[in-house]
TIKOLVO-153664 format. One record per residue (C-alpha): residue in three letters; x, y, z; residue number from 1. Coordinates in steps of 0.25 Angstrom, whole numbers. Example, Ala and Ser with C-alpha at 12.3 -4.5 7.8 and 13.67 -1.06 7.14 Angstrom:
+---------+-------+-------+-------+-----+
: residuo :     X :     Y :     Z : num :
+---------+-------+-------+-------+-----+
:     ALA :    49 :   -18 :    31 :   1 :
:     SER :    55 :    -4 :    29 :   2 :
+---------+-------+-------+-------+-----+
//
This chain:
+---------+-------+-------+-------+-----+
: residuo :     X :     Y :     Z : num :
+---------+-------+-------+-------+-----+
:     UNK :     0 :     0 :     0 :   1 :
:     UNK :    11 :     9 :     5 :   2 :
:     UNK :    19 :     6 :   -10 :   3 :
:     UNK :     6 :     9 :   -17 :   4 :
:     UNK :     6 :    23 :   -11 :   5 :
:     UNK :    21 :    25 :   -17 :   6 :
:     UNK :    17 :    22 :   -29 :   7 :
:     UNK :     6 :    29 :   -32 :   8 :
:     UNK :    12 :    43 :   -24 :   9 :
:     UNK :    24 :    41 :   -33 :  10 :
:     UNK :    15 :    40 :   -45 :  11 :
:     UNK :     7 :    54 :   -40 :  12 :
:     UNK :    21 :    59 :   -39 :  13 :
:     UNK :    26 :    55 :   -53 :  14 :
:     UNK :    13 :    60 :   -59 :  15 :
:     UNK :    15 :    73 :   -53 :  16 :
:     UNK :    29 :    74 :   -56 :  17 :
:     UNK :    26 :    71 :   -69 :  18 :
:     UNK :    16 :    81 :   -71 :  19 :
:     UNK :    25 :    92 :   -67 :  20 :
:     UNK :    37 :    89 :   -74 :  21 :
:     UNK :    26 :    89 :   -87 :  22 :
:     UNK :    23 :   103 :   -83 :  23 :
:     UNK :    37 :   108 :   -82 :  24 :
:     UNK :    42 :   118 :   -92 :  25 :
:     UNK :    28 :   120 :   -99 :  26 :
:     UNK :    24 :   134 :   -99 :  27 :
:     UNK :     9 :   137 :   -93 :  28 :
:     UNK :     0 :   142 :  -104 :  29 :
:     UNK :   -13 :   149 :  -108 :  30 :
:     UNK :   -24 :   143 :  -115 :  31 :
:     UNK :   -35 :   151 :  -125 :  32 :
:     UNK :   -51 :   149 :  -123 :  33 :
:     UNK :   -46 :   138 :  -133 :  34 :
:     UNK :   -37 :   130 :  -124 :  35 :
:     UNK :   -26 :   134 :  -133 :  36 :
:     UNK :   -11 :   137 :  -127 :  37 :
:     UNK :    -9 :   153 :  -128 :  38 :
:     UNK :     4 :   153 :  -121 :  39 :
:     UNK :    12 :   156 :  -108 :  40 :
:     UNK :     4 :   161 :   -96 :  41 :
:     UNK :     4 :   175 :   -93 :  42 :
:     UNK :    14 :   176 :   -80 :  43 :
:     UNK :    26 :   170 :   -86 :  44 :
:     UNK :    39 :   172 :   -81 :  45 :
:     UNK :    47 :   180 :   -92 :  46 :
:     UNK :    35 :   186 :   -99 :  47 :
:     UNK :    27 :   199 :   -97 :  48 :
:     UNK :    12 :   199 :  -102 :  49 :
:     UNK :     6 :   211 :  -107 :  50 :
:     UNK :    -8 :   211 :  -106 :  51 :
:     UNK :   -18 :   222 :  -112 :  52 :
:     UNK :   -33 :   220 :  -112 :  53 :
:     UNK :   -38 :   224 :  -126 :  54 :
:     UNK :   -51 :   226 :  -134 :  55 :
:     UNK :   -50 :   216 :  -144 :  56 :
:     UNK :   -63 :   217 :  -149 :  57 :
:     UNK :   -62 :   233 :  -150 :  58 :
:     UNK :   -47 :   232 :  -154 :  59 :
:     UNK :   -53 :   222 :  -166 :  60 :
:     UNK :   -64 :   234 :  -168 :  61 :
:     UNK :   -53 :   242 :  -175 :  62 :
:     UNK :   -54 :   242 :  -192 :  63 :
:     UNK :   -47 :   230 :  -197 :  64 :
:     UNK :   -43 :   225 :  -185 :  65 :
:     UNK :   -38 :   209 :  -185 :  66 :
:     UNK :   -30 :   206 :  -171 :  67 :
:     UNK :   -25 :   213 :  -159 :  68 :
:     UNK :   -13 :   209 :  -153 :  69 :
:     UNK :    -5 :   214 :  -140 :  70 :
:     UNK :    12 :   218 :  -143 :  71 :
:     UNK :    23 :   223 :  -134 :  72 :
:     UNK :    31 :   232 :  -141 :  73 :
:     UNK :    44 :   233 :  -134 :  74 :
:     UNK :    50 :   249 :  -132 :  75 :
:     UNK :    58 :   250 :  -122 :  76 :
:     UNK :    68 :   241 :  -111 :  77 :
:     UNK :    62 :   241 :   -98 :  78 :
:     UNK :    72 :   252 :   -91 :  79 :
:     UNK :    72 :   264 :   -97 :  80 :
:     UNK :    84 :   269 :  -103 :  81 :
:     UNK :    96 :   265 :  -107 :  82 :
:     UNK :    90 :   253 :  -107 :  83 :
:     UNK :    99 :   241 :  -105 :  84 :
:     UNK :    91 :   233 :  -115 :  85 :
:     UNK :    88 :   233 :  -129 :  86 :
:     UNK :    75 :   236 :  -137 :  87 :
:     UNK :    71 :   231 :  -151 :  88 :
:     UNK :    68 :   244 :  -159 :  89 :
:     UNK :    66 :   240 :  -173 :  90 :
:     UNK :    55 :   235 :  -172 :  91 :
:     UNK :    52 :   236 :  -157 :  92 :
:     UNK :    49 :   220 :  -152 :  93 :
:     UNK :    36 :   219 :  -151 :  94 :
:     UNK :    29 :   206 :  -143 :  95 :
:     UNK :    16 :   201 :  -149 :  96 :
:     UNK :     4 :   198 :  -139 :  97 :
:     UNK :    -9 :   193 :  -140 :  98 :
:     UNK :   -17 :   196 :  -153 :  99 :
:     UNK :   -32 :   194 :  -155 : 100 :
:     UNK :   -38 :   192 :  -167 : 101 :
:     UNK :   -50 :   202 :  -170 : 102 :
:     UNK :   -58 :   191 :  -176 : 103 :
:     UNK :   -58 :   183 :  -164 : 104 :
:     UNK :   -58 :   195 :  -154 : 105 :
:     UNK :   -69 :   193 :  -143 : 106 :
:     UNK :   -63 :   200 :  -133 : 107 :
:     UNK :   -66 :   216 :  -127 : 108 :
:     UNK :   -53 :   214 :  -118 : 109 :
:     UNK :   -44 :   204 :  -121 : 110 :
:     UNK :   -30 :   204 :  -114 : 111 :
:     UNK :   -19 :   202 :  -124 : 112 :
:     UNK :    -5 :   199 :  -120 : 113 :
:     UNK :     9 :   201 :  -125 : 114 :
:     UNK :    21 :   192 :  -118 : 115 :
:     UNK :    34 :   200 :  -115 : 116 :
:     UNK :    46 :   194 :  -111 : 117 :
:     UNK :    55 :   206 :  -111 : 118 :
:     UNK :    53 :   219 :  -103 : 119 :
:     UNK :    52 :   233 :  -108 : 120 :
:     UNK :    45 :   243 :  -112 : 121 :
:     UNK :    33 :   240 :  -122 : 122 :
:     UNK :    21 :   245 :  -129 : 123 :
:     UNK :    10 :   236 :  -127 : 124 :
:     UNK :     0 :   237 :  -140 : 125 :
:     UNK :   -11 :   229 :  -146 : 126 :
:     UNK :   -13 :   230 :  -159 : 127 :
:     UNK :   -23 :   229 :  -167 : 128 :
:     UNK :   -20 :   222 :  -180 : 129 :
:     UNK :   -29 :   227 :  -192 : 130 :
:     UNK :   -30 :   226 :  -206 : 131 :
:     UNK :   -20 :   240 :  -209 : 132 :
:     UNK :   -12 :   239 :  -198 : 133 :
:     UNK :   -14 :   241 :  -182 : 134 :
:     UNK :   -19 :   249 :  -171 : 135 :
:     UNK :   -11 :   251 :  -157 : 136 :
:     UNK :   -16 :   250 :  -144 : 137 :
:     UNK :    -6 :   253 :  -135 : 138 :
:     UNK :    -7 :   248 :  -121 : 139 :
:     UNK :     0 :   250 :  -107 : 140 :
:     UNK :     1 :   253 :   -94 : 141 :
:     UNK :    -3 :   264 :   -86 : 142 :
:     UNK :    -6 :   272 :   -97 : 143 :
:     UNK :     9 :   270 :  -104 : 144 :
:     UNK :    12 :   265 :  -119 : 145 :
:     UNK :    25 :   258 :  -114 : 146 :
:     UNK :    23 :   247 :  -105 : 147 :
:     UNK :    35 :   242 :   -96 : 148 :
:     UNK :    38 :   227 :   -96 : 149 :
:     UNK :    47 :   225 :   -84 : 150 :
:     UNK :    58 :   214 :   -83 : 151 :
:     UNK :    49 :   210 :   -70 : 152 :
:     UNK :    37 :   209 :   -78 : 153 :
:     UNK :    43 :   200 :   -88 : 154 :
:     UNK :    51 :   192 :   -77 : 155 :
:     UNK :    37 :   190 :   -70 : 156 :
:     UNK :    30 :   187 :   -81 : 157 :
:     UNK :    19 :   200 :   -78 : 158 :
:     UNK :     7 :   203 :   -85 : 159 :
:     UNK :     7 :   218 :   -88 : 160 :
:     UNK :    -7 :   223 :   -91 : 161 :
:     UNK :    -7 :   234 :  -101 : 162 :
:     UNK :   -19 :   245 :  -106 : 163 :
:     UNK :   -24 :   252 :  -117 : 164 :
:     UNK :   -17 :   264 :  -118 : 165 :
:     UNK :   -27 :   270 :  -130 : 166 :
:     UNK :   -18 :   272 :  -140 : 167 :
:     UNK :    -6 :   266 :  -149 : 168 :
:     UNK :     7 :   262 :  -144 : 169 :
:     UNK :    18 :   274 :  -148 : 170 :
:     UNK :    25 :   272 :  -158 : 171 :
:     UNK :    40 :   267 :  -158 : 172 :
:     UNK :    51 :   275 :  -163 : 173 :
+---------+-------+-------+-------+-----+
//
């Protein structure tokens, strides 16, 4: 009776182990109304989220709209200057978020996301796509265009919530 104890508390613990070493190394994911994988969980160590709540249908309201899509434009090093790092210029690196479809937009406020995994200074803008070109809508914090991405953020893997500032992003020189 004893010996039957063993063997089945060592098959639970083989079981368990077993389960976790399966586990180990796989990233957490999201999952879409669909059950489709949509990628890493927000929260992850080494990458920033930027989340802004838009009006998709209204966005897809505009003439010839087709998509709206969430970028990151970086601008700037996170310190000021002289900054001890260095900044793609030509063209500016810009990180491409989440995009909507206007033929599938359902949503008065959907939250759209772009992932950044370098800190800095960036103009958050969704974009709406359309037939001749786009329109800007710039978004930020606190009222301000240019939206700081810290190293702490990245490292922690914040979400930064951004708002509609009203108007394009500015223009880079």
């Amino acid at each position: 009776m004893f010996a039957d104890k063993i063997v089945v508390s060592t098959k639970i613990l083989f079981v368990a182990t077993s389960m976790l070493i399966a586990s180990c190394g796989q990233v957490a994911s999201e999952t879409d109304s669909e059950g489709s994988e949509t990628g890493p969980l927000l929260g992850e160590p080494g990458i920033a989220v930027v989340e802004a709540t838009v009006d998709v249908l209204g966005a897809c309201g505009v003439q010839g709209a087709t998509q709206v899509s969430l970028r990151a434009t970086r601008i700037a090093c996170e310190q000021d200057p002289p900054p001890p790092c260095t900044v793609e210029v030509d063209p500016y690196k810009t990180i491409f978020g989440d995009l909507q479809e206007c033929a599938a937009a359902s949503e008065t406020a959907a939250k759209l996301r772009v992932k950044i995994d370098q800190p800095g200074r960036y103009l958050i803008d969704a974009r709406i796509i359309t037939a001749s070109g786009y329109v800007s809508a710039c978004h930020g914090q606190s009222g301000e265009a240019v939206t700081l991405v810290a190293s702490e953020a990245v490292e922690a893997g914040d979400t930064i919530v951004v708002d509609e500032l009203g108007a394009p992003c500015p223009e880079q020189q």
